[in-house]
N, C-alpha and C positions, 0 to 999 in steps of 0.2 A: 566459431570462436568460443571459449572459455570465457565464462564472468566469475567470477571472485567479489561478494557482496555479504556482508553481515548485514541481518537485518533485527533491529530492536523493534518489540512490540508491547506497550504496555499500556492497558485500561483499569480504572478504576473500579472496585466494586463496591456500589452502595449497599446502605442495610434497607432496603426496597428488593435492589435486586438477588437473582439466582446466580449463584457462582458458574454453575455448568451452561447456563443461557451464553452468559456472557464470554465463557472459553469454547461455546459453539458459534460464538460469532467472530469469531480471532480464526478459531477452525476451516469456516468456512469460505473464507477470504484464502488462508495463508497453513495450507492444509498439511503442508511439510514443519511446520512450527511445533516446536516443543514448549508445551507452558507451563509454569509453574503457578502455583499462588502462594500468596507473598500478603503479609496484612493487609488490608483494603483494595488490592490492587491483581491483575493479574500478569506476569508478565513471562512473554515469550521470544524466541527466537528463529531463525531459518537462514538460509543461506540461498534461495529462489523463491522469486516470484513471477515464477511462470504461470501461475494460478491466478495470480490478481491481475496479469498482464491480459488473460481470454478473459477475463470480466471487462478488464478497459476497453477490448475491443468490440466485446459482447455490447455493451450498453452503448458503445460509439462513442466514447467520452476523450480521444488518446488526445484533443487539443486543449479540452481542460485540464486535464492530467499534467501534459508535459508544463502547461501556466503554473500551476501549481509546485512541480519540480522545482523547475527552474528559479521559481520565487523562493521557494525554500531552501535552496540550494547554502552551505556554508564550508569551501574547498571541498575535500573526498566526500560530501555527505549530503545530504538532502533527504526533508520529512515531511509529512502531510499526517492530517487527522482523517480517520472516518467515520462516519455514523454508526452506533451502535444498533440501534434497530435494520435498519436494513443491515447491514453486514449478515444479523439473526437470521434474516430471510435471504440471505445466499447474493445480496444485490451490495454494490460497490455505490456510495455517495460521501461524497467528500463533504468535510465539516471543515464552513470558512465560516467568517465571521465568528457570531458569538458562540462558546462551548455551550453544548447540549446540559440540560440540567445535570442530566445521571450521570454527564462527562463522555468524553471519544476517547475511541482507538488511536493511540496515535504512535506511527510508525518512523522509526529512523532510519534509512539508508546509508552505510557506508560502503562504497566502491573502493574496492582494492587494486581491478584491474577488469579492464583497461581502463575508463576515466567513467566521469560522470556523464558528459555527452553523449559514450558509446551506449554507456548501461540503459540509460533513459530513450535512445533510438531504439533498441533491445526491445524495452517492455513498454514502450508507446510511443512508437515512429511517426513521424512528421505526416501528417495527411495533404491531400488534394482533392477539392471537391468530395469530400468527408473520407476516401480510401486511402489507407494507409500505403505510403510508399517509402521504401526503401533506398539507400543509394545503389544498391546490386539489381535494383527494379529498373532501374532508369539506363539499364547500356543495353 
């Protein structure tokens, strides 16, 4: 199957931080991402997140993830923040609760096609006893 997804990425950049720190942590998440910087901020784009999707499997995280989705979810779209520091170090953690001082990553999802259920099964499928299963797994 074909996905069809914009994805917005955009963090802030304080006068603390390094501008290229902080767009090697956009980088290293979301490594198809074009980013520009833009006053205080940097922001990017992409069109997969096939990269952030072997991190969510990577760290075993696909049933927080899809909580997160789904909670964020508003018709075609759905967004979550993430940790600027780990993102730096190549690691996926999601930023709930209160913003990070220096502020988060924070990503928008628009699904073009086919829906937001299919997309988010895609890049962090339903598990079982922590392994990810598929509906194509199950016949």
């Amino acid at each position: 199957m074909i996905y069809s997804v914009d994805v917005q990425i955009t963090a802030p950049v304080n006068d603390t931080e390094v501008t290229d720190r902080v767009a090697d942590a956009i980088l290293n998440v979301f490594p198809n991402a074009t980013v520009e910087e833009q006053p205080g901020e940097l922001v990017g784009e992409t069109h997969s997140l096939e990269t952030f999707s072997e991190h969510l499997h990577r760290r075993e995280i696909l049933d927080a993830a899809r909580k997160v989705f789904f909670e964020n979810r508003r018709g075609d779209t759905f967004s979550f923040d993430l940790k600027k520091q780990p993102a730096f170090e190549d690691t996926v953690t999601f930023a709930v609760g209160n913003p990070s001082e220096l502020g988060d990553i924070h990503v928008r999802v628009r699904v073009n096609d086919p829906s937001v259920e299919a997309y988010v099964d895609h890049i962090a499928p339903p598990t079982e006893e922590g392994k990810p299963v598929r509906p194509d797994d199950q016949e």
